[in-house]
C-alpha positions in Angstrom: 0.0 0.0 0.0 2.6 2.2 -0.2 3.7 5.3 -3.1 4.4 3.5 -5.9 0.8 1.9 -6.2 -0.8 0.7 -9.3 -3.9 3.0 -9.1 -7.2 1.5 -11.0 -9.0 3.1 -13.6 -12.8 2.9 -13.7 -15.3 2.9 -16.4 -17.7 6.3 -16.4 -20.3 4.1 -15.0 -18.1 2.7 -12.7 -17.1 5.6 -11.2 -20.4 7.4 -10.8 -21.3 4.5 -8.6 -18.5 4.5 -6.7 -19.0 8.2 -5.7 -22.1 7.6 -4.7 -21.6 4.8 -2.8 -18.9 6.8 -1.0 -21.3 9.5 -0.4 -23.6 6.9 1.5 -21.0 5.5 3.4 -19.6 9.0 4.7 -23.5 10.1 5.7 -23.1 13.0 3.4 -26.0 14.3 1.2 -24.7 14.4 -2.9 -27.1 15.2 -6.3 -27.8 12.0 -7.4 -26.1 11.7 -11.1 -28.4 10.0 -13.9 -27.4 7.3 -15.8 -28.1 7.9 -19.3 -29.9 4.8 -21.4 -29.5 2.3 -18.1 -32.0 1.3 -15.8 -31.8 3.1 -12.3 -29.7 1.4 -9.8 -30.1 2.7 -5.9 -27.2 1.4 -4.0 -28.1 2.0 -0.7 -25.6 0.9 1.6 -26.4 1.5 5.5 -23.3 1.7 7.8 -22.8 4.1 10.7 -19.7 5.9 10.8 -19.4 7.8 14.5 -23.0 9.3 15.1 -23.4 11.2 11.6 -24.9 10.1 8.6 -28.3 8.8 8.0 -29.2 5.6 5.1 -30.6 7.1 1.4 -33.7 5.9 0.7 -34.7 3.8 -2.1 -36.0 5.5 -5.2 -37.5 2.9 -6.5 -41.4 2.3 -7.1 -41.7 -1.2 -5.3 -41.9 -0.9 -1.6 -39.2 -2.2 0.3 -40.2 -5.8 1.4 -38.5 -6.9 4.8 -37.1 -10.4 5.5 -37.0 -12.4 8.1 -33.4 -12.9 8.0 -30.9 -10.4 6.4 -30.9 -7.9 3.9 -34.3 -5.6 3.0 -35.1 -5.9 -0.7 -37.4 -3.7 -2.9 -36.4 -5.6 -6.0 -33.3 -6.8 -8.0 -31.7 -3.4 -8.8 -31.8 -2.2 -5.1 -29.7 -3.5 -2.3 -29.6 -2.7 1.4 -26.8 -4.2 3.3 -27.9 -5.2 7.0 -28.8 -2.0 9.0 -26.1 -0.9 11.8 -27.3 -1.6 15.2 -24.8 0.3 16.9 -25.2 4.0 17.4 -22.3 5.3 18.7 -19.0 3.6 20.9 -16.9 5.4 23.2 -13.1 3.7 24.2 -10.6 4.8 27.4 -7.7 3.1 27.8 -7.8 -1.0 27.3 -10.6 -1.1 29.8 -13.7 0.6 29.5 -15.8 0.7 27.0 -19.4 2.0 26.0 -22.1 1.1 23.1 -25.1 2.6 22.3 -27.4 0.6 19.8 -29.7 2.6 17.1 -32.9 2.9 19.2 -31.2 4.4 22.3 -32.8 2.0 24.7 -29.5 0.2 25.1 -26.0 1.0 26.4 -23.6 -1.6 26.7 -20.5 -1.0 29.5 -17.8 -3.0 29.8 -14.9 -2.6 32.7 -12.9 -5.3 32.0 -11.5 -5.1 28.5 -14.5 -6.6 26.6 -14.8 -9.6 29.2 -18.2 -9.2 30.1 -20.7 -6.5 29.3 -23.2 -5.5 31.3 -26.2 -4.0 29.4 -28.3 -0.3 30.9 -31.8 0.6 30.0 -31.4 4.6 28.6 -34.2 6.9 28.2 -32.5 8.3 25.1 -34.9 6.3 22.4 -33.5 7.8 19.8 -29.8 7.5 18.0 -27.2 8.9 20.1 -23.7 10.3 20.4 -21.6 9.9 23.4 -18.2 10.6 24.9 -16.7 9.8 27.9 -14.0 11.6 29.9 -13.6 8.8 32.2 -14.4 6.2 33.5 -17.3 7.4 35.6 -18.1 10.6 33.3 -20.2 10.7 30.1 -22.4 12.6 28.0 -24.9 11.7 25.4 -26.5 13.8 23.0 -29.8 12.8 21.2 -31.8 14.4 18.3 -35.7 14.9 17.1 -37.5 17.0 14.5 -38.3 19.5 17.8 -35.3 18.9 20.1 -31.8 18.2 20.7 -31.3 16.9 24.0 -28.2 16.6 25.8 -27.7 13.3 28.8 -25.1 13.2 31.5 -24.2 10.3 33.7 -21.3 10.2 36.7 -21.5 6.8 37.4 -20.1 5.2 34.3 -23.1 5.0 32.0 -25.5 3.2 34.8 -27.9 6.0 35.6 -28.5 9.0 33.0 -29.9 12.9 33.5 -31.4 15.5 31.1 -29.2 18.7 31.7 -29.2 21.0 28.6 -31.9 20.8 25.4 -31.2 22.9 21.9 -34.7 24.4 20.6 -34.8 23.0 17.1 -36.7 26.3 16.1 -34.0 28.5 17.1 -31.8 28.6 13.9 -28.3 28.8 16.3 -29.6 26.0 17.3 -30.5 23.5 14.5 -28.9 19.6 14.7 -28.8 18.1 11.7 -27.1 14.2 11.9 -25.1 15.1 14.6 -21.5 13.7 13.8 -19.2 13.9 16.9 -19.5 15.0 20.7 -16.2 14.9 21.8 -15.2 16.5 25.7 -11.4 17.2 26.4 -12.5 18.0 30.5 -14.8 17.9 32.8 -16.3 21.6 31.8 -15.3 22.1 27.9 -17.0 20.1 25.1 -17.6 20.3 21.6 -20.6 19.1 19.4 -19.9 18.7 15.5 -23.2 18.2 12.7 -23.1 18.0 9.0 -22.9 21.9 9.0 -21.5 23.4 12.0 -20.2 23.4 15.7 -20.7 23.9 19.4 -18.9 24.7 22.5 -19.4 24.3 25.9 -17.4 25.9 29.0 -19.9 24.8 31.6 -19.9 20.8 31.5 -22.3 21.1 28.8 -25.1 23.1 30.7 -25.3 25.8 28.2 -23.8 25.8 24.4 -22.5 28.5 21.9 -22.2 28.2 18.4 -18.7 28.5 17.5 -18.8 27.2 14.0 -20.9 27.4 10.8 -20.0 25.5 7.0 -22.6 28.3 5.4 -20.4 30.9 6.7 -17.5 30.3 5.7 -15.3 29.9 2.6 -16.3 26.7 1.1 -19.8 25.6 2.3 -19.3 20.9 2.0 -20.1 18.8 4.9 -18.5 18.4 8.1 -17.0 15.0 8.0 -14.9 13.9 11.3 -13.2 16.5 13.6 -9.9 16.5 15.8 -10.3 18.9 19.4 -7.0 18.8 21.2 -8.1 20.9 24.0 -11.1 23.3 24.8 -8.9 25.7 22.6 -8.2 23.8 19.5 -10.2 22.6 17.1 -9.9 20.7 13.3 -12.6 20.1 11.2 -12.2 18.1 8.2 -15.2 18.8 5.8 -16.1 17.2 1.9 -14.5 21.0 0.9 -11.3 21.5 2.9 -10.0 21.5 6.9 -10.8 24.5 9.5 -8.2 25.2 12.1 -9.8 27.3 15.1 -6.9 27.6 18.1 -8.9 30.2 19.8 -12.1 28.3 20.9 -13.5 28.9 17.3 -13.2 32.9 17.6 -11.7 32.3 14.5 -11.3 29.8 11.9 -8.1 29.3 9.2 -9.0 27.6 6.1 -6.9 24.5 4.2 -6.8 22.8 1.1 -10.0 24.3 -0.3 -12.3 21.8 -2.5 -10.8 18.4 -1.1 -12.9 16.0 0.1 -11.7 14.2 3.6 -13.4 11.5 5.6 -11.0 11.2 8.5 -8.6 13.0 10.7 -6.8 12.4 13.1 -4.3 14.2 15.4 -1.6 12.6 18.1 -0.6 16.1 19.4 -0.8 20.2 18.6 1.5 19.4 16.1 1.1 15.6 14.8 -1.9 14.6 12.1 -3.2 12.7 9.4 -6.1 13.0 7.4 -7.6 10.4 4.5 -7.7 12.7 1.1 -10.7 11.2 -0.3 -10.5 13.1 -3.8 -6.9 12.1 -4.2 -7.0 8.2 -2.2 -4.3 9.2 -0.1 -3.5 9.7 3.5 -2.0 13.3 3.9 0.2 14.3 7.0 0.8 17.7 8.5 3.6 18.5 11.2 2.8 22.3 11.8 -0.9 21.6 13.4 -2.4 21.5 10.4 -1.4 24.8 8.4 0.2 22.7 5.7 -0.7 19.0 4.5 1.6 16.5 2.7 0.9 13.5 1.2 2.7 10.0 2.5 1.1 7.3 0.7 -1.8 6.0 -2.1 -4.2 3.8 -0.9 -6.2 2.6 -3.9 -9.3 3.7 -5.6 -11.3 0.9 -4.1 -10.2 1.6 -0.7 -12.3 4.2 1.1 -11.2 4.7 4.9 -13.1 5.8 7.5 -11.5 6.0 11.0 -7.7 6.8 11.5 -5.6 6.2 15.0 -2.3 6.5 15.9 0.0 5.2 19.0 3.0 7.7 18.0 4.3 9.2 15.3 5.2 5.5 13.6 2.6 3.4 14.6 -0.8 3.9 13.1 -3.9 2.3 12.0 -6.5 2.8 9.0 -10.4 1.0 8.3 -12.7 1.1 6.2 -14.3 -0.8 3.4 -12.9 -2.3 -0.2 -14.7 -2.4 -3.0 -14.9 -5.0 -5.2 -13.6 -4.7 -8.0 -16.5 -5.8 -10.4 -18.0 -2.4 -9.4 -15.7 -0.6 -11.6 -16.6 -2.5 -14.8 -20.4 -3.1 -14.7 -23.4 -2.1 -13.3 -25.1 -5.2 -12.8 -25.2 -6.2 -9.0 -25.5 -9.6 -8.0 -26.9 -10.7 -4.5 -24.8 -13.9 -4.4 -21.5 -11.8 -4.9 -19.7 -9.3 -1.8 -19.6 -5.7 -3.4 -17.4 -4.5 -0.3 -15.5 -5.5 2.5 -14.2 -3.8 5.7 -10.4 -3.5 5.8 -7.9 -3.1 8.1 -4.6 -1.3 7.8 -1.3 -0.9 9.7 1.6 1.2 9.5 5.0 1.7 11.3 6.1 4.7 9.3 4.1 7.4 10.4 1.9 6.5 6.9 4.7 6.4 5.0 3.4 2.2 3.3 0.5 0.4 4.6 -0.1 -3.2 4.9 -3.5 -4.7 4.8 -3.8 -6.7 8.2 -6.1 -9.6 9.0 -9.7 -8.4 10.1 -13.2 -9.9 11.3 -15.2 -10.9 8.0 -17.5 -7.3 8.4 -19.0 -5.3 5.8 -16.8 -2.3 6.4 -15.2 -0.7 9.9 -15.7 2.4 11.3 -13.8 3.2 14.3 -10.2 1.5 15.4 -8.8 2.2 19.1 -5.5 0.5 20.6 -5.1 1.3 24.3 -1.4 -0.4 24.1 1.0 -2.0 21.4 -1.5 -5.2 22.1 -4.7 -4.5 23.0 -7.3 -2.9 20.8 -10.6 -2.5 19.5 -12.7 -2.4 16.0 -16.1 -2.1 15.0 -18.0 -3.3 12.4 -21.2 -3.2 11.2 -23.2 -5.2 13.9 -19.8 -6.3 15.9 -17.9 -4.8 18.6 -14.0 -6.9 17.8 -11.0 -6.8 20.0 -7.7 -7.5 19.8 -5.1 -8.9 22.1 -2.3 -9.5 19.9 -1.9 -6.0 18.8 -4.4 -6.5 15.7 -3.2 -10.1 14.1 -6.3 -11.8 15.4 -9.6 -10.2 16.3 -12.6 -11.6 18.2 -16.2 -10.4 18.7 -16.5 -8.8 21.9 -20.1 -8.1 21.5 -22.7 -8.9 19.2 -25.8 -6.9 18.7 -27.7 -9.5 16.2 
């Protein structure tokens, strides 16, 4: 996976699928482009990536019909990979652990490095984000068509309380597919949907918008974001990166009209982000001002999640298409279209090398706590490692 990569070339057709494939798979919101003299195709492929994104709907004229087992089908053309069931995971240190399923009846807690889980009743009931500064203290942030409601719990996820709403009618603030909650402390925290950002000084009490796409330079779509402190902020969007180091007073703008789905920073200094537009993983060593690129990674390979022990040792998922994608249009039921992949790399992103993984539809987050232990989800699985990722097993299965 490293530089000198054979890069493959797509058909038109090919192509226009894959971009919108992508598009579902990042929870973003793209025109849909026409196909000219072909039947419409709707692939609608329904993974969760952090809290944001939410599944397209078929087009077609035939009402979906639901099975008893697998995949919903509305006919031939249109295919809908399993639904997620997991909402939203939170990791600290090899430990603890914390699931939310889609509902938001369900949080699963584990103390023990995935040993046992013990699963909470929540009074979320709808799809949730959380964060957790510790091991006793959380957040959860929920959404509706009238409210945004934001959960706090000091006893590990056990019990929950109602501490803060956002009126949806107040256009300040409006949530739409919330994407990230992320707190650095006990009283600063910062909220991140498809089109802007919060702050919170107060331990989440009371909110102020800090950050908003329409505003600003290059409208896109927030896509992932990087908060080192209540200070500093990184936001990587589908049209460039914002750099606020001021509590987002101010925002510097960075490589205007690219396309990123991840980002990730070790320190003020240190981070990578995945250049969708050009399939490469960029690196920056001056917080984020300037962006270099250390290595291809395919046009099939669309990553999702970055993390990084130190400035050598790092880790990349996502999903592989197949390649049949790139040549026709016709989809098959019996045949895998994609596949979650797992990378490794102990240049600082220099090469990659595809690792073993979980057989999994595609993989959202990656976490290592140590050189050994670590954790990967999937689709419907929660997978851990404790060989520092050349073996995984389930740690908790929400079929």
């Amino acid at each position: 996976m490293g530089q000198g990569n054979t890069q493959l070339v797509f058909s038109e057709k090919g192509k226009e699928m894959i971009e919108g494939l992508m598009a579902v798979v990042s929870g973003r919101i793209r025109p849909i482009r026409r196909w000219p003299t072909f039947p419409l195709l709707i692939i609608s492929i329904v993974l969760l990536f952090g809290c944001g994104g939410e599944p397209l709907k078929s087009s077609a004229s035939e009402p979906p019909r639901k099975t008893d087992n697998g995949p919903t089908h509305s006919s031939s053309r249109d295919i809908v990979t399993d639904r997620p069931l997991i909402a939203d995971v939170a990791f600290k240190n090899t430990s603890f652990v914390w699931a939310t399923n889609i509902q938001g009846t369900k949080l699963y807690r584990t103390e023990d490095g995935g040993e046992g889980f013990q699963t909470v009743a929540t009074p979320f009931r709808q799809k949730t984000c959380i964060s957790f500064l510790d091991a006793k203290n959380g957040w959860a942030i929920t959404e509706s068509t009238d409210r945004g409601r934001l959960w706090r719990t000091q006893d590990g996820g056990v019990t929950w309380k109602q501490i803060s709403e956002f009126d949806q009618s107040n256009s300040d603030f409006q949530l739409t597919s919330v994407k990230q909650l992320d707190f650095v402390d006990a009283r600063s925290g910062w909220l991140v949907d498809l089109f802007g950002a919060w702050r919170t000084i107060d331990g989440g009490e009371h909110w102020t918008p800090v950050f908003k796409l329409e505003n600003q330079p290059s409208a896109g779509q927030a896509v992932h974001a990087a908060f080192l402190d209540s200070e500093r902020a990184r936001i990587a969007t589908t049209k460039g990166i914002y750099l606020s180091n001021n509590g987002g007073q101010n925002w510097d703008f960075t490589n205007k009209d690219t396309d990123f789905s991840a980002i990730y920073f070790l320190n003020e200094r240190t981070g990578w982000v995945v250049n969708s537009d050009a399939n490469q993983i960029n690196g920056t060593d001056d917080g984020g001002n300037t962006w270099r690129r250390l290595s291809d990674v395919g046009s099939r390979v669309h990553l999702q999640s970055l993390y990084f022990m130190d400035q050598k040792d790092g880790w990349a998922v996502g999903l592989e298409v197949s390649e049949s994608l790139g040549t026709s249009i016709a989809i098959k039921e019996s045949v895998k279209q994609w596949t979650g992949i797992v990378l490794h790399t102990t240049d600082g992103g220099r090469t990659w090398s595809p690792m073993s993984s979980p057989e999994d539809h595609a993989f959202s987050r990656i976490f290592f706590g140590d050189a050994k232990r670590g954790w990967l989800l999937g689709t419907k699985r929660l997978y851990r490692t404790v060989d520092g990722g050349r073996s995984w097993q389930t740690a908790l299965d929400f079929e």
